[in-house]
C-alpha positions, 0 to 999 in steps of 0.5 A: 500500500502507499502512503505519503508523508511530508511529500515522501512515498512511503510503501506500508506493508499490512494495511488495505486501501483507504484504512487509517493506521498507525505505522512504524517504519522500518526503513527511512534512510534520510537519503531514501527515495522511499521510506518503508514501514508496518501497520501497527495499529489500524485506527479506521480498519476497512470492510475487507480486513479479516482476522490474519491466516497466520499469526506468526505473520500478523503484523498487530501482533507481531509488533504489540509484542515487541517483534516482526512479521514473519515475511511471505503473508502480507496479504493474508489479513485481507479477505480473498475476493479483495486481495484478487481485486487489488492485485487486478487493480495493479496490474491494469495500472502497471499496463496503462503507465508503463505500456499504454494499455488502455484498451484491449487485453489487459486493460480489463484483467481479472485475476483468476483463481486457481484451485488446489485439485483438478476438476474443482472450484475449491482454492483452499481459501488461498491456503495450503497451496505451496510445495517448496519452503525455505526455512532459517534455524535459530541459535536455540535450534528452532525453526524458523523464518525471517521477516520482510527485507530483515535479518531477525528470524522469527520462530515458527509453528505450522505453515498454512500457506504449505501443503500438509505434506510439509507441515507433517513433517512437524519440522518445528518439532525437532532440534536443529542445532548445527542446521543453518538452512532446510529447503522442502520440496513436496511434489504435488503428485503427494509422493514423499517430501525431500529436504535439503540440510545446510550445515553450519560452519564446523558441524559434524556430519553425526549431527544430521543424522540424529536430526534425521532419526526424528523424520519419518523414515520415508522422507529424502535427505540431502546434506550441503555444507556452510557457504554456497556453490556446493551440490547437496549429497544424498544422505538419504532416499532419492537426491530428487523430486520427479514431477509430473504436469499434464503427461509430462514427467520432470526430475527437479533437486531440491536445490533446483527451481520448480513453481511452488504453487501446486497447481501452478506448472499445469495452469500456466503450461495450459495458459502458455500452451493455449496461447501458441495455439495455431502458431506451433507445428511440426517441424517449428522451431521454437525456444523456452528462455529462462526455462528452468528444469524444463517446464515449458520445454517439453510441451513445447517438444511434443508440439514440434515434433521429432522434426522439429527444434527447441532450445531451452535456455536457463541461466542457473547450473544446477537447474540446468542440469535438472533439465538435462537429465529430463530431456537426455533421450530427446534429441529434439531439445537442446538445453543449454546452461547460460544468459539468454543474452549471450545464448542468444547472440550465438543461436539466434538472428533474424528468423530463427525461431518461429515462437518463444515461451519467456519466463523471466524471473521477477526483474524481468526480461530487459532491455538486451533480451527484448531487442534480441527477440525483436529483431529475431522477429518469431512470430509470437512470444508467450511471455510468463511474468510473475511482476506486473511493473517488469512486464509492463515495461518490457512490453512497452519496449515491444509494443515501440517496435509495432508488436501487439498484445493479443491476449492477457490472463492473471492467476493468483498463485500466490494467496495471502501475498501481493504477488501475481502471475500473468501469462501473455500472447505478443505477436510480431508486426505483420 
């Protein structure tokens, strides 16, 4: 939310348009183009503000109790209807002034729910959805998370926004002495969860596996020690997860990156794929930028056919590599690890591809990666933003060089936080 003081924009976390609040900052360098700050007392509360999902990430009680939020909920003392309104609200907005939409697709977006299993209309309330967490330790061996933009950790009980398979695991449970870091993975197929243990500096390895004694015996271990760059060690199971998404099968390490919503790969690979329609053949060439393990890549293979091509291009090694076991046996895809802008350079020019799928991360694409594909001119780009302000600058760099945005959905993937994911169809001038 926005508030102004004094004629400084102050972004304020934990309030809902229209309340009067009391806020405390948390972040008001003198020198800061922008101040941030917490609600911590609502004055005049609007009709749409319900009591939080969460406790640990309840800002008025966080803050009466002399601590912070937990981070990754900040939506969650809004009701569900609201939250989608508003998120619907800032992406026309981001559109219209950075793009200039001001009519057709986009301009009048919605934001879709998303539910929880195939077939129905049930979205959990916006709860229980997310497969993967990442997860601090404290210095009294609890677990734990850290608060928005902070170093503070906060101590944590039951997860609402994870799917039950994490939260049976009752990692809170447990003394994590010498534990620095866990990532859990829980693939949406409801197979058994992998987590992946950071050690700390000098913890012997006898120290895992008494944590391990107090997991259930089916759960997957990994090990990876102080400092990054190190690839996680098997202690225990498989070193993996294998996903599947509307036939296709994927191997994704705990340490690489999946969608965290459960059903978040199959709505977009839907949304994508139903974009291209008409545009993908056999015998197409086609790349998947900022492809990860290969979400969008194998649709995109079986689409094209054995005649045709798709380069699948992810900037991070580990992912990479992820998306190299998945496709070994296809020699339709080649998966190649590094910048977009540099593969580019090297496997792209005028022509040569007949559709891109675009999945940046949150900075979005850039201004080197939208004049790439410009000049490469394929006939439609399938761009998947997960920040409606990136997008919407990025398309405006397209629409300045005659492109058209054709179609536009939003999906709430992200319930209880400000964040949403759209899925949009750009063509090339005729």
């Amino acid at each position: 939310m926005v508030a102004r003081h004094e004629g400084r924009v102050v972004f304020v976390r934990h309030g809902i348009p229209g309340e009067l609040v009391r806020a405390q900052l948390t972040d008001a360098a003198p020198e800061a183009k922008f101040w941030r700050a917490d609600v911590v007392e609502v004055i005049e509360p609007s009709p749409h503000r319900r009591e939080h999902v969460w406790k640990a990430a309840d800002s008025l009680v966080a803050h009466a109790r002399g601590g912070l939020p937990v981070g990754g909920a900040e939506f969650g003392h809004i009701a569900l209807a609201e939250q989608r309104r508003l998120k619907a609200e800032v992406v026309r907005e981001q559109l219209a002034r950075l793009a200039g939409v001001d009519e057709g697709p986009g301009h009048d977006v919605e934001v879709e729910a998303v539910s929880l299993l195939p077939g129905t209309d049930d979205d959990g309330g916006g709860l229980a959805w997310r497969t993967r967490c990442s997860f601090a330790v404290t210095a009294g061996g609890r677990l734990a998370m850290h608060a928005h933009r902070s170093d503070a950790l906060v101590a944590v009980e039951h997860m609402p926004l994870a799917v039950p398979e994490i939260n049976a695991l009752r990692l809170w449970d447990l003394d994590l002495h010498g534990i620095e870091r866990i990532e859990v993975a829980a693939p949406a197929s409801g197979t058994a969860p992998l987590a992946v243990f950071t050690l700390g500096e000098g913890v012997a390895p006898s120290r895992l596996t008494e944590v391990l004694a107090g997991l259930d015996s089916a759960v997957s271990a990994s090990a990876v020690g102080p400092g990054a760059g190190r690839a996680p060690l098997t202690v225990r199971g498989r070193g993996s997860v294998t996903e599947h998404v509307l036939g296709h099968h994927y191997t994704v390490t705990g340490d690489g990156f999946w969608q965290i919503h459960r059903r978040a790969p199959e709505t977009l690979v839907g949304a994508a794929m139903e974009a291209l329609d008409g545009v993908l053949s056999p015998g197409s060439q086609v790349a998947d930028l900022y492809a990860g393990a290969g979400l969008f890549t194998a649709p995109l293979a079986s689409a094209v056919g054995p005649s045709g091509h798709v380069l699948s291009v992810e900037g991070a090694p580990g992912t990479s590599r992820d998306a190299r076991r998945t496709f070994k046996r296809q020699p339709e895809v080649a998966v190649v690890q590094g910048k977009v802008e540099r593969v580019l350079r090297r496997h792209g020019g005028a022509g040569a591809f007949d559709a891109v799928v675009l999945d940046p991360p949150r900075a979005g694409a850039g201004r080197e990666v939208v004049r790439q594909l410009i000049d490469i001119a394929p006939r439609a780009v399938a761009y998947v933003a997960c920040d409606p302000a990136s997008f919407a600058r990025d398309l405006g760099w397209f629409k300045g060089a005659g492109w058209r945005l054709e179609s536009l959905r939003a999906f709430d993937l992200y319930p209880m936080t400000h964040h949403v994911e759209t899925v949009a169809l750009l063509t090339a001038p005729r």
